[in-house]
N, C-alpha and C positions, 0 to 999 in steps of 0.2 A: 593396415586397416584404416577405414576413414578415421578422422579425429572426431571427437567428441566434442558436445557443443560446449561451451565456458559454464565452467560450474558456477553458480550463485550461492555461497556460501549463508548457512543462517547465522544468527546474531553471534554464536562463539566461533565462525570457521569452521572448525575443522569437522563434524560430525557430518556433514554435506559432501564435504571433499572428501574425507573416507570412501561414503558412498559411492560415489563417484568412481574413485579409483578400483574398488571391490568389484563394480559394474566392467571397468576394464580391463582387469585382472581376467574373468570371467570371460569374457567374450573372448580375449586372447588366450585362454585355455579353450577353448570351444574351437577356433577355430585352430589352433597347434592339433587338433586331434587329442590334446590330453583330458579329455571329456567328448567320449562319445556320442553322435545321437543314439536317441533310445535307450540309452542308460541310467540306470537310477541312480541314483544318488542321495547323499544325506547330507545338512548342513557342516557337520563336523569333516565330512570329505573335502568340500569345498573352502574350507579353513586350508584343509591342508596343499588341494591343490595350487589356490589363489595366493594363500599365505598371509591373509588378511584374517581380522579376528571373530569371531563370531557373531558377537554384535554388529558388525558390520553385516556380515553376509542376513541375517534375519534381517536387517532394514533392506536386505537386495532384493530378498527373493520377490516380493510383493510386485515388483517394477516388473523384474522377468517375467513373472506370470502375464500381467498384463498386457506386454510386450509377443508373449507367444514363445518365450527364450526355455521359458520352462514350466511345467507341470506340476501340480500335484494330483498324487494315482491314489486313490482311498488306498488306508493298509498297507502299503508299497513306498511310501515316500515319496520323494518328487523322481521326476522324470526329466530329461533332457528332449527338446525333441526330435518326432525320427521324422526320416527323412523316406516320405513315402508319393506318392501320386498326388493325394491331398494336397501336401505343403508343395509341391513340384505345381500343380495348378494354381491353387490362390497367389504364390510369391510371382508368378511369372504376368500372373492377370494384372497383378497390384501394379508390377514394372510397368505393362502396356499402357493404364489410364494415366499413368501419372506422365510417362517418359516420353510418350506420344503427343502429347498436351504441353507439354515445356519444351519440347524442341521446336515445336508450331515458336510460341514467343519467342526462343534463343536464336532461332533463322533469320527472326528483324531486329534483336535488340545485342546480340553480339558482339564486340567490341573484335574489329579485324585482324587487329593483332595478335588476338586469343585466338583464335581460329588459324590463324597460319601459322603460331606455333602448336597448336594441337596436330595441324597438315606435317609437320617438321619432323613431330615427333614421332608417328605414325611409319612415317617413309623413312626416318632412320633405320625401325625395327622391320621394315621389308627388307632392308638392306642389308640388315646381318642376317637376315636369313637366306638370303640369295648368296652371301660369301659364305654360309654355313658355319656362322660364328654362334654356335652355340652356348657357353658358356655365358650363364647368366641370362639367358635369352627368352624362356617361357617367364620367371619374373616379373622380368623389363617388360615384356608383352602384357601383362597382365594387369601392372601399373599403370602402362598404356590405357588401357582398355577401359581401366577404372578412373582416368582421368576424365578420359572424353563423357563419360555418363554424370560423373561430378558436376563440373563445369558445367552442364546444363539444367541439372536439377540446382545448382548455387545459383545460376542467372536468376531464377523463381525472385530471390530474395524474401524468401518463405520459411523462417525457422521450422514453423510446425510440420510443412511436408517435408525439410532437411532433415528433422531428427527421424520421424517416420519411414522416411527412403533408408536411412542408416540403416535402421533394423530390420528390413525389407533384405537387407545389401547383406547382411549376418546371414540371413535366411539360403540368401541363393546360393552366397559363397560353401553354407554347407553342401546345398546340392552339389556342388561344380565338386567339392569336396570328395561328393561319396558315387558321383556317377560321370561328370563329364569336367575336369580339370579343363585349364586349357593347354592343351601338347601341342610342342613345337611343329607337329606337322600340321595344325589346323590351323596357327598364325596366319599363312595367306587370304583362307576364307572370313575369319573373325577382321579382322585389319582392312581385308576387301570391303567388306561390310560399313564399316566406318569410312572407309574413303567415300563412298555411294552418301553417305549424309553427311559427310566434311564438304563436298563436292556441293553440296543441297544448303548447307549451310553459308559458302564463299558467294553463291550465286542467290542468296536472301531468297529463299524461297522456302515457304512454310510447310505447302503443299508436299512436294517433292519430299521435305526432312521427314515429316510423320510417316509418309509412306516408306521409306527408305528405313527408319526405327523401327516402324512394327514389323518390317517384312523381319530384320536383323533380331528383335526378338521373338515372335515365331519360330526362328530358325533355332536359336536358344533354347525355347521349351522344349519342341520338339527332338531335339538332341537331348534334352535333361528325361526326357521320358523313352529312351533310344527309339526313336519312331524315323531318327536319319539315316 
């Protein structure tokens, strides 16, 4: 999972950083699958899943809501959320404005040596996949994957849309979660995809990168809604 931005502790420490780490705990329970979408849930659940105290998790939940992480259902408690069309459109629309618009700046402000190891890394994981070295191989691809989208929303140098894109990143990952993982057999298309704007990015051209983003998430949506 991405990291989380640096906690700002208030005046005793620790009551911030609890937070924090509850908030961790939490999204790494979400995304283990040990908290389902669409499942309700109760404060005292979430003690026991995260393993953090109560108190903490009532200073959490407020965040999640806000965040879109979770619900409250009249009468029901709160809710986790599900993973339906709705959240499959906005998370994928959110990606297009933000990731199409930062890779336009990342195509002229790039540092070339980040970019030819992002090229390095990319063609490793064709590699094993062409010797059919599977083992560990959807992972590494996925890490992959999540690198090259990193690095381009970091260039921003934009805390505010880095924490936003996070949770954005929670969002999809459920989807990819609960309808389109990414399987080793898709590696060459997904990977193809990024070489088309690793290719657009070496050759500084902005034009070319956004277009080559949006076609690459399109392609993603439309896979997350099975329309491929």
């Amino acid at each position: 999972m991405m990291s989380l931005l640096p906690t700002q502790p208030n005046k005793d420490g620790e009551p911030l950083k609890l937070r924090e780490q509850a908030y961790e705990g939490y999204t790494k329970s979400l995304l283990a699958q040990e908290i389902k979408p669409g499942q309700f849930i109760t404060q005292r659940q979430l003690v026991e899943i995260t393993g953090f105290p109560l108190g903490a998790i009532r200073e959490l939940v407020p965040r999640l809501e806000a965040e879109g992480l979770i619900r409250t259902a009249p009468q029901r408690g709160m809710q986790v959320p599900q993973v339906d069309l709705n959240l499959v459109r906005n998370a994928y629309q959110y990606r297009e404005f933000i990731e199409v618009a930062a890779v336009r700046l990342f195509a002229t402000s790039a540092d070339p040596k980040l970019v030819a190891a992002i090229r390095a890394r990319h063609e490793e994981i064709l590699e094993r996949f062409e010797r059919g070295d599977e083992g560990g191989l959807m992972q590494d691809a996925e890490a992959v994957d999540l690198h090259l989208h990193e690095a381009i929303i970091s260039g921003l140098g934009n805390d505010i849309i880095t924490q936003a894109y996070r949770v954005n990143w929670i969002k999809i990952k459920l989807i990819r979660l609960a309808e389109t993982r990414l399987y080793v057999p898709m590696i060459p298309s997904v990977i193809g995809d990024h070489m088309t704007i690793i290719s657009a990015l070496e050759a500084r051209d902005p034009d070319a990168a956004a277009k080559a983003m949006q076609a690459h998430i399109e392609v993603a949506r439309r896979r997350a809604v099975n329309m491929e």
